[in-house]
VODRENVEX-944576 format. One record per residue (C-alpha): residue in three letters; z, x, y. Coordinates in steps of 0.1 Angstrom, whole numbers, plus 5000, padded with zeros to 4 digits. Example, Ala and Ser with C-alpha at 12.3 -4.5 7.8 and 13.67 -1.06 7.14 Angstrom:
BEGIN
ALA507851234955;SER507151374989;
END
This chain:
BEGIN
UNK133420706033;UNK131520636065;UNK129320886068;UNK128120806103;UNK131420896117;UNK132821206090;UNK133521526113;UNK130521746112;UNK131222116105;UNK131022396132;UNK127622596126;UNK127922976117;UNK125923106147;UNK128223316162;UNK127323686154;UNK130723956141;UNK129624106177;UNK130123806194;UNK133723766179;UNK134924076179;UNK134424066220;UNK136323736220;UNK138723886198;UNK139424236226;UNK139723996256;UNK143323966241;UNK143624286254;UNK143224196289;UNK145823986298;UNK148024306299;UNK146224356335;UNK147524026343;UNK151624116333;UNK152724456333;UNK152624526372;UNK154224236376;UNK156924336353;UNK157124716365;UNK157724556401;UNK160724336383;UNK161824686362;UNK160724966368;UNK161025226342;UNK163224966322;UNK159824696317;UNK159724956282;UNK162324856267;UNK160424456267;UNK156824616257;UNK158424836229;UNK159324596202;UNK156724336217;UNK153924576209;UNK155424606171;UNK155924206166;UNK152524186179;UNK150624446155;UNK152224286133;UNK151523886142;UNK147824056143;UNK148024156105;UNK149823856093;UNK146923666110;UNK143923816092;UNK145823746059;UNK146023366069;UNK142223366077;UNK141223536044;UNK142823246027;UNK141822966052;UNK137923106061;UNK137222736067;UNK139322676095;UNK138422696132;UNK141222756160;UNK142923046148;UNK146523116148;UNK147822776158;UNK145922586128;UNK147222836103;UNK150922716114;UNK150122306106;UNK148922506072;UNK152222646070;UNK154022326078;UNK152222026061;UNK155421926056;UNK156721936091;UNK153321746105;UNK155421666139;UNK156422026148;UNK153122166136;UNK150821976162;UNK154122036185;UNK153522426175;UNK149522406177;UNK149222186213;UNK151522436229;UNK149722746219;UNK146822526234;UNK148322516267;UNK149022856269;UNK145122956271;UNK144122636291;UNK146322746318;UNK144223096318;UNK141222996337;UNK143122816366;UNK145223106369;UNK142423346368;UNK141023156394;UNK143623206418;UNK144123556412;UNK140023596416;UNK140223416446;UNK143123616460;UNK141323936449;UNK138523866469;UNK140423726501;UNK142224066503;UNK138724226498;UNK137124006524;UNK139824046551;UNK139324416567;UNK135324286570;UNK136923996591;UNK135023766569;UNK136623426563;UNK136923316525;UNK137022926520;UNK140522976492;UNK140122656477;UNK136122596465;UNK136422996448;UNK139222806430;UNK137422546415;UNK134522756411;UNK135823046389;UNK137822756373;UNK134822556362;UNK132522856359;UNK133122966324;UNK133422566319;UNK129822546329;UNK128122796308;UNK130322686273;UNK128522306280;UNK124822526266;UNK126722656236;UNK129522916222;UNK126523156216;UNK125623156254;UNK129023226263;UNK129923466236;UNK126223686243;UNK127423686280;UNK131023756273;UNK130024056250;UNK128424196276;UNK130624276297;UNK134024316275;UNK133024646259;UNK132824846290;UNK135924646300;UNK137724736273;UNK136725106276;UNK137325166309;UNK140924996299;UNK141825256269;UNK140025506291;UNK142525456320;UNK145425426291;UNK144825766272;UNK143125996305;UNK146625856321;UNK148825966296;UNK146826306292;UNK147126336329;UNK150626286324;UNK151126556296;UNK148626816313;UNK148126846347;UNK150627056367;UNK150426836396;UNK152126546371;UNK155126436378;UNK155826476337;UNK155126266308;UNK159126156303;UNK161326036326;UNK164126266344;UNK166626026330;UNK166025686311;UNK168425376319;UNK169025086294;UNK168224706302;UNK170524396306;UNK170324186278;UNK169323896303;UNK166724066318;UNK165324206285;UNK164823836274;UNK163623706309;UNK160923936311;UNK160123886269;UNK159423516274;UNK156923666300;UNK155323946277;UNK155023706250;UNK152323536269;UNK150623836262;UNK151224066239;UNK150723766210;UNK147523696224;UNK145523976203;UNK144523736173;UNK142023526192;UNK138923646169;UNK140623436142;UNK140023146161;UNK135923216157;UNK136023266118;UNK135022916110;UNK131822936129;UNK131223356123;UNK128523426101;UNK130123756084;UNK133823536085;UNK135623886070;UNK133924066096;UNK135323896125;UNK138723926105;UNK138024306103;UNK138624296145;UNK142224196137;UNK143024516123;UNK141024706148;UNK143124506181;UNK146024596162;UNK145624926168;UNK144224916201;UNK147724726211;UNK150425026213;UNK147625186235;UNK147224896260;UNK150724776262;UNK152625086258;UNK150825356268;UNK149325186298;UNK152825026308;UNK153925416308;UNK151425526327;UNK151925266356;UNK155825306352;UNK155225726358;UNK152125656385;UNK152725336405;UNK155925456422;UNK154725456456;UNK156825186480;UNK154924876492;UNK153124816457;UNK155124476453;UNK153824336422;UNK150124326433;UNK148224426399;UNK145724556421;UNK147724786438;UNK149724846412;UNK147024996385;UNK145025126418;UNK148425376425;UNK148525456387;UNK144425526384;UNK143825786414;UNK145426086407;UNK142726126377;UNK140425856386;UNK140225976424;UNK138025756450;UNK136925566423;UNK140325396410;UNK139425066435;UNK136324976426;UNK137025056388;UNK140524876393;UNK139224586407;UNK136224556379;UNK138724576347;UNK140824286370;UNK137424086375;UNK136324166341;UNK139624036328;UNK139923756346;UNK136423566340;UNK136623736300;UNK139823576293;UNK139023256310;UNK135923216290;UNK138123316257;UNK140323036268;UNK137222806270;UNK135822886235;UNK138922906218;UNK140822536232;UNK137922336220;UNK138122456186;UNK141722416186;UNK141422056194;UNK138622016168;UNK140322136140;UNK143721916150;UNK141321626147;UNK140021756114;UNK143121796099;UNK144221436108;UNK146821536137;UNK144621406165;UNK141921096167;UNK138321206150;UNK136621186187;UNK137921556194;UNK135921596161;UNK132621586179;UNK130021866174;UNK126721876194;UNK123521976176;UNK124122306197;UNK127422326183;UNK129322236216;UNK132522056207;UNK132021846243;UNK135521596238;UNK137621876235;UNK135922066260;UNK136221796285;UNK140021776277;UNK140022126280;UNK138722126317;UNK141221826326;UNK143922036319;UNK142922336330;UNK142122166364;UNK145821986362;UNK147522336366;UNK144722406393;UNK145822126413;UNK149622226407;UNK148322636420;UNK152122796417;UNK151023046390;UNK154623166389;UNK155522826381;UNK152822756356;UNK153123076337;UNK156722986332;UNK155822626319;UNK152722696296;UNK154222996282;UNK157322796270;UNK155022576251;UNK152922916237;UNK156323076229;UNK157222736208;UNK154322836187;UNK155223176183;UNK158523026167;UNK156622806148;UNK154623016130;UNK157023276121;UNK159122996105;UNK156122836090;UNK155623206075;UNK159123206063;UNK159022816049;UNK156122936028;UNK157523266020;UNK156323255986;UNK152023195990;UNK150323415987;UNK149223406024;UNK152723456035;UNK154023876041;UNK157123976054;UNK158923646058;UNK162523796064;UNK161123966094;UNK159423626105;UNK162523476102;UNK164223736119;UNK161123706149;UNK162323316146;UNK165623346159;UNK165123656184;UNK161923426200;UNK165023156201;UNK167023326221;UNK164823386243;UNK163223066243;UNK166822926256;UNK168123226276;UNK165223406290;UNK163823026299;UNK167022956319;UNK167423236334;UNK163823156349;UNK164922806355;UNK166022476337;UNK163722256353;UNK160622456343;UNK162122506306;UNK162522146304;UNK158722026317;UNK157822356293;UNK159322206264;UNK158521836272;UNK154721916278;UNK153321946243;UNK154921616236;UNK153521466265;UNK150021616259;UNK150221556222;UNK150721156233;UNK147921176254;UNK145321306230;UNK146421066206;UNK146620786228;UNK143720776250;UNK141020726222;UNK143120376213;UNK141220226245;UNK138520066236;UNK136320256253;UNK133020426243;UNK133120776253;UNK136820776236;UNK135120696201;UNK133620976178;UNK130520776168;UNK129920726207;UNK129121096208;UNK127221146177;UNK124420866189;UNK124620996222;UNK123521346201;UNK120621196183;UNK117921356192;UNK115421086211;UNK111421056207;UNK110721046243;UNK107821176257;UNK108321486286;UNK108921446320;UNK106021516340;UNK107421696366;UNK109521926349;UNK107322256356;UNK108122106391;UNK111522066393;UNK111622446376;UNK109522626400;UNK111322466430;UNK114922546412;UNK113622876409;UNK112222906444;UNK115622776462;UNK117523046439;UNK115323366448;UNK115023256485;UNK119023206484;UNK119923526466;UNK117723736491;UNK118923556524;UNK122623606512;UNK122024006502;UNK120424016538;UNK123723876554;UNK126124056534;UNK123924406538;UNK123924296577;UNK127624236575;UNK128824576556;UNK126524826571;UNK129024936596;UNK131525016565;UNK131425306542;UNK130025276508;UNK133625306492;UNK134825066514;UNK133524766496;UNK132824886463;UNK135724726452;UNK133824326463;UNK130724486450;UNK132624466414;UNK133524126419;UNK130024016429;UNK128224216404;UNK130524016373;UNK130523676391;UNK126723706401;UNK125923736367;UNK128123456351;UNK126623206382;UNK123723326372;UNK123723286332;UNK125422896343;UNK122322826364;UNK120022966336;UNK121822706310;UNK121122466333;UNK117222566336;UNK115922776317;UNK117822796281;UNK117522426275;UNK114022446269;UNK114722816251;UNK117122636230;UNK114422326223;UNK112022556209;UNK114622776189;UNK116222396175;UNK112122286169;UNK111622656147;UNK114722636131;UNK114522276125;UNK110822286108;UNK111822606087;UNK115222376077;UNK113322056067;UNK110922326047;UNK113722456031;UNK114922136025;UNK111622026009;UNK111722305986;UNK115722265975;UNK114821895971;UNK111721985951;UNK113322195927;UNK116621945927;UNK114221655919;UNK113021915887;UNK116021965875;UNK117321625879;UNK114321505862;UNK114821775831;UNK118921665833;UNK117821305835;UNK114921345805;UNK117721575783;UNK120821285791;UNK117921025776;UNK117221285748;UNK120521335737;UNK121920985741;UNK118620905718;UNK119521165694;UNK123421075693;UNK122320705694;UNK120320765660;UNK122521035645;UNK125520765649;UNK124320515626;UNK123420735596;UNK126520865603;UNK128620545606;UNK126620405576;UNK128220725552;UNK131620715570;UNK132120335570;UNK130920405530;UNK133520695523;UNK136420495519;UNK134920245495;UNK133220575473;UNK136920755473;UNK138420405461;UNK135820335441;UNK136020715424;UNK139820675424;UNK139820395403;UNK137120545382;UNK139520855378;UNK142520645369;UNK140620445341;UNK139720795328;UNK142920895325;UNK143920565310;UNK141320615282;UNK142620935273;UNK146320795275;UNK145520505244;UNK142620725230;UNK144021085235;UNK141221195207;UNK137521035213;UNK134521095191;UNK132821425188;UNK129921305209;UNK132221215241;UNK134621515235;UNK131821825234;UNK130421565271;UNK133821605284;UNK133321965278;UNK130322025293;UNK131221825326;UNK134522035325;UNK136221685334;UNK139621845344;UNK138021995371;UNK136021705384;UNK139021475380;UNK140921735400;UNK137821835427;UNK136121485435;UNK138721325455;UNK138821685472;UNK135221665479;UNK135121305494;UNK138421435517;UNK136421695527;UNK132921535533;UNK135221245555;UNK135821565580;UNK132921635581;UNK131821295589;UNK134721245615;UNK133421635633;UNK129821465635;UNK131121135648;UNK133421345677;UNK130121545685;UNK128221195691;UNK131121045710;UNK130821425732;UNK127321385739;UNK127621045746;UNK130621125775;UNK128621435781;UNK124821175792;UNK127120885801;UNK123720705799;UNK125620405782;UNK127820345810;UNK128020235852;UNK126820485873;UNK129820515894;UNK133120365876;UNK137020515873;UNK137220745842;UNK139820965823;UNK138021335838;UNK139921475808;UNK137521295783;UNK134621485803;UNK136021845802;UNK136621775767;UNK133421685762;UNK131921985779;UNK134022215765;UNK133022085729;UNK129422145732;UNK130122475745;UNK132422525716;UNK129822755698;UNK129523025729;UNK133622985724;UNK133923115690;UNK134523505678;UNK131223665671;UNK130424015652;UNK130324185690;UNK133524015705;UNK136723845696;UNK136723465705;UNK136923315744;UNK140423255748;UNK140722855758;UNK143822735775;UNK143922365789;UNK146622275812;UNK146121925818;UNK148421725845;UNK148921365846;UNK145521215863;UNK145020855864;UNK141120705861;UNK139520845890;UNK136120675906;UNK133320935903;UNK129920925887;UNK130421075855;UNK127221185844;UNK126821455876;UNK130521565871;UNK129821655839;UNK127021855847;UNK129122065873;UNK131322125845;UNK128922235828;UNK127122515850;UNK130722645862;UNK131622675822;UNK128522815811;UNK128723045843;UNK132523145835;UNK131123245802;UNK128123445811;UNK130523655836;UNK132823705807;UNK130023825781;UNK128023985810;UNK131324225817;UNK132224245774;UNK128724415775;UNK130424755789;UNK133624725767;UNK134424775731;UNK135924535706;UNK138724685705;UNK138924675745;UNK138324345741;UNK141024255715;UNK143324415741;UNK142324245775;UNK140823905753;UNK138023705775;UNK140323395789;UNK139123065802;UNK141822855814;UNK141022455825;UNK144022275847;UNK144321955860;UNK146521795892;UNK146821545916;UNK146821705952;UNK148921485977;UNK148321185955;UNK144921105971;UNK142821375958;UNK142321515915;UNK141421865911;UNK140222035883;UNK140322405881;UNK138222665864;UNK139423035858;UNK138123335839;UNK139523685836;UNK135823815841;UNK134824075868;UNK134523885896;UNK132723905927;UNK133124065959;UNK132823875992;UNK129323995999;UNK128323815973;UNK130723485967;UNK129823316003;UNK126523315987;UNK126923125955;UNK126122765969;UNK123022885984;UNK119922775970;UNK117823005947;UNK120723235953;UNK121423375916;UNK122723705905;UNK121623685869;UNK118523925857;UNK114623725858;UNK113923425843;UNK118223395833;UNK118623185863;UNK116922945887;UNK119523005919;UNK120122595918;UNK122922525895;UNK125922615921;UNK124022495953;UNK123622155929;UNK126822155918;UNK128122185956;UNK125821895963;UNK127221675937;UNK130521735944;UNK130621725983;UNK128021465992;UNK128221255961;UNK131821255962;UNK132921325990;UNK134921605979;UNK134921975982;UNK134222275959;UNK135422585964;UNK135322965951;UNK138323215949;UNK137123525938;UNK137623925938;UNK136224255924;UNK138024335889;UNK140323985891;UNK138023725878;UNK137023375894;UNK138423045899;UNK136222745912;UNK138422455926;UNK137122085924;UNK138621865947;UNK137421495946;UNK139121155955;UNK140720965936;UNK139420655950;UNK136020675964;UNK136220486002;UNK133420256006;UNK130020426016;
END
């Protein structure tokens, strides 16, 4: 394997904070959708948010049980579904790319609906707003600040989506209290409630779709989280925040925004709903939760597309450049594909028309999901798979009928997009050219030895100048400008400002300042690594030199217990013949001489010859097993050294396990304290895989001895008779995985781990065992051998009262290094 151009793995730097507030943005996008569907509706737009806020607690649920089983994998929901449907490859990147394109389409459409926001704002202060750079501005914005890093992003986004999200539940649950309490309220139910066409219901569900799925964004950040079943914990916590957001607050604005003239405006919409318990301050606290929700959800859309892209290109379904990881962790192909799209729809500006085409393509991987769920009904992964499939076909109907009904054409470039982009991520990295190759990027990322611009305090102090002089002379204009308007009057642009201010202002910082933050940070961390490095190397350099000394000692030891040993077996058949044919002239004699000589007769007597004739050919039988037991324990701790073989050759792994598991054959066996380990081997066919033998052996050997420990360390608070009733099992199995890759498996019945604990077994010096039991190295060895040396991966299932079960995955056929 080239190691040069292997995908790198996405660093766990983002914080469960950081996540969870990329995992509430979902909530959001409701501002975005339900005026506009109230305006379609009216009191009928609850019919759609009803069972869409059920399928969506649900998809939310479903979601967090695929990322408990896949912590490893970046993107969220959309790479879950090519999990789902390995064996559909061509509608799970079809499924994945068009859940892509519904998020790259936010920013652009944020953009537009900023811009507007602030136009409409701008307008009664008869100041002119220049429409199309706010567009690309709010479009590129988020754009500019992911280029220094997720963390930057996520620290900034965090920020500001808490009191976002608050003042959104606030304006959800004081709006239906309102409704329940206060006598001026026009009452909590409706006077009379009206059904829904069947045509309209799915018209407007293709529509809440877009956003009532789009809750399970935190799963997206799992692979880079550094509590992973934290972030997963938000799942659960969205899920209940859903049936708040999308139907509660769709009932408030259907019982509130009733006043004519509303249109469907979301600002005037929510703005009619907020002031009859919000008063003079529903504009300005309107306009921030739109603001808010616009630049939050575009810089979701940002962090979450990339990782998308990444983990397609990981998996195999897109070209390795999209692969790329900065040392900052900034996956800069996809995010530059990212931006080209996102500007695409900018260019195109009919956000009617461009939520109607993305949001076929997101709907697609709705469908694909839920019948991915219901193909794989039977994982473990997998929960109610009849109600995915019954999600399948309603989203289907839908997808034809509701898409129609909005138009063909749009359906059509809807359905045809994913294709299209699909061929265009896979086909633009054929050219041969260099920013379109993966190891282009990770040279371009080696860090250089140059020495420091000179000027660099320079060009600082004069950025910094220009800024302060510029933010002054503009608050001078704009204070000139509104003085002759009440304070309330523009507190709804102030919200604006105030949000985009600060995101300009965190992009201009990445630009300036942080890089030099993030030099030190990377210097600090990257000393502290190369000590830690030093000292794992160290101790790795010990114990390979005590593995390498004992492999040398016991290939010594078996080399000079086998010819001893060879010397008496090789001379046991020639004894038993030799005896045999003693015996039969014996009993020849006695046949022609049946009474000897009193001399020979009282000898025979005192030699008891029956019994010798009867127990020597015995004896010889028996000291031949016990030859052959100490010629199988040689030939074991020969395969066990492999210090008489190639380094690196094809081998029969089963030889090795057995080998292992003879020399640990002693800790096996029933003891005065506790019945015997239980040993079952379920062996599958593997052919002679190319590994270094030697090193494999010894991983078999610490996750053995550490099955074994676990089992003994939890018979040490049970009986013998509790153990004779729930017996210690260790059970060994062999397969061949896709017919590239052998794994070997390792379970016990022991007491497992819980997570706090299992992410970190690898670690070095990481050891749970009492003083001087343990050294911390053996796993984080192990993990070395198996993923650098071969390229392969090892993995650790494991659970409080349910045991453990290490996985070792290696190739079959090692690719040239």
């Amino acid at each position: 394997m080239n190691q040069s151009s292997a995908p790198a793995s996405l660093p766990r730097s983002l914080t469960s904070l950081e996540t969870w507030g990329f995992g509430f943005s979902g909530l959001l996008l409701w501002l975005g959708t339900a005026p506009a569907m109230h305006a379609a509706l009216g009191s009928q737009a609850i019919w759609v948010w009803l069972p869409g806020t059920i399928v969506g607690i649900l998809l939310n649920l479903q979601v967090k049980r695929l990322g408990m089983h896949f912590p490893d994998v970046a993107g969220g929901t959309p790479n879950y579904t090519t999990r789902l449907l390995q064996r559909f490859p061509v509608i799970a990147r079809y499924g994945a790319i068009g859940y892509l394109l519904g998020w790259v389409s936010v920013p652009p459409m944020n953009a537009i609906i900023l811009t507007d926001l602030i136009r409409a704002n701008l307008e009664p202060l008869r100041i002119a707003c220049p429409v199309m750079p706010l567009r690309i501005s709010f479009a590129i914005l988020p754009f500019i600040v992911a280029f220094s890093g997720t963390r930057t992003l996520g620290i900034l986004h965090t920020f500001f989506v808490f009191p976002a999200i608050g003042f959104l539940i606030t304006f959800c649950l004081q709006g239906i209290g309102w409704l329940s309490l206060a006598p001026t309220s026009p009452g909590l139910l409706p006077d009379a409630w009206t059904g829904i066409a069947a045509i309209d219901w799915m018209k407007w569900s293709f529509i809440a779709v877009y956003a009532v799925y789009g809750c399970e964004t935190a799963s997206s950040f799992v692979a880079d989280s550094r509590q992973p079943s934290v972030t997963l914990r938000c799942l659960s916590v969205t899920a209940g925040f859903i049936p708040i957001v999308y139907f509660a607050g769709s009932w408030v604005v259907m019982r509130l925004a009733t006043g004519s003239g509303l249109g469907d405006s979301a600002f005037l919409n929510l703005v009619a709903a907020a002031q009859p318990f919000w008063g003079g301050l529903a504009p300005a606290l309107v306009t921030f939760l739109i603001t808010s929700g616009c630049l939050l959800s575009s810089a979701t859309a940002v962090s979450n597309c990339p990782r998308i892209l990444y983990q397609l290109s990981k998996d195999g379904y897109l070209p390795p450049v999209f692969s790329a990881v900065s040392r900052r962790g900034v996956l800069e192909p996809s995010l530059i594909f990212t931006l080209l799209l996102s500007l695409l729809c900018l260019v195109w500006g009919d956000v009617a028309r461009v939520v109607m085409v993305t949001g076929t393509g997101y709907l697609t991987s709705m469908m694909a999901i839920h019948w991915g769920l219901w193909v794989c009904r039977k994982r473990p992964e997998t929960q109610w798979a009849w109600l995915s499939l019954g999600f399948f076909g309603v989203e289907a109907a839908v997808l034809v009928i509701g898409g129609l009904a909005w138009g063909w054409l749009d359906l059509v470039i809807g359905l045809s997009l994913p294709l299209a982009v699909g061929l265009i991520g896979v086909w633009l990295p054929r050219l041969r050219v260099a920013p379109f190759q993966l190891t282009w990027w990770q040279q371009r990322d080696r860090p250089l030895l140059t020495a420091p611009k000179a000027d660099w305090v320079a060009l600082q102090v004069t950025i910094l100048i220009v800024l302060v002089c510029s933010a002054v002379s503009i608050g001078w204009l704009v204070r000139a400008g509104l003085e002759r308007h009440s304070m309330g009057s523009h507190m709804a642009l102030f919200s604006i400002l105030l949000i985009t201010v600060a995101f300009v202002g965190v992009a201009i910082a990445c630009w300036t300042s942080l890089p030099q933050i993030a030099a030190i940070t990377e210097a600090r961390e990257a000393v502290e690594r190369t000590l830690r490095d030093l000292q794992r190397t160290q101790t790795q350099l010990v114990q390979a030199e005590k593995m390498s000394s004992l492999g040398q000692l016991v290939a010594g030891v078996a080399h000079e217990i086998n010819n001893p040993v060879n010397f008496i077996y090789g001379n046991l058949t020639h004894v038993r013949n030799y005896s045999q044919d003693l015996l039969n002239l014996i009993q020849l004699y006695e046949k022609h001489y049946p009474n000897p000589v009193p001399e020979i007769q009282a000898e025979a007597d005192a030699v008891d010859l029956d019994f010798v004739q009867d127990d020597l050919i015995k004896t010889l039988d028996s000291m031949k097993i016990g030859t052959d037991r100490i010629r199988q324990i040689v030939l074991s701790l020969r395969n066990f050294s492999r210090m008489d073989e190639a380094e690196f050759k094809a081998v029969n792994l089963h030889e090795g396990i057995d080998s292992t598991l003879l020399i640990l054959q002693h800790r096996l066996k029933a003891r005065s304290d506790r019945p015997e380990i239980r040993l079952t081997k379920d062996y599958g066919a593997l052919p002679q895989v190319e590994c270094y033998p030697g090193p494999l052996n010894q991983v078999l050997m610490n996750i053995l001895a550490n099955a074994i420990d676990a089992l003994e360390e939890s018979n040490a608070k049970r009986t013998y008779q509790e153990i004779e009733t729930q017996p210690n099992q260790i059970t060994v199995r062999t397969s061949v995985l896709k017919d590239e890759w052998a794994e070997i498996t390792i379970a016990d019945n022991g007491p497992g781990m819980p997570e706090a604990i299992r992410q970190y077994i690898f670690n070095p010096f990481f050891t749970t065992k009492p003083t001087g039991k343990g050294t911390g190295m053996g796993m984080s060895i192990s993990h070395q051998i198996i993923t650098e040396k071969h390229h392969g991966h090892l993995k650790c299932h494991s659970s409080l009262s349910t045991g453990t079960e290490f996985s070792i995955q290696i190739p079959i056929r090692q690719a040239a290094s």
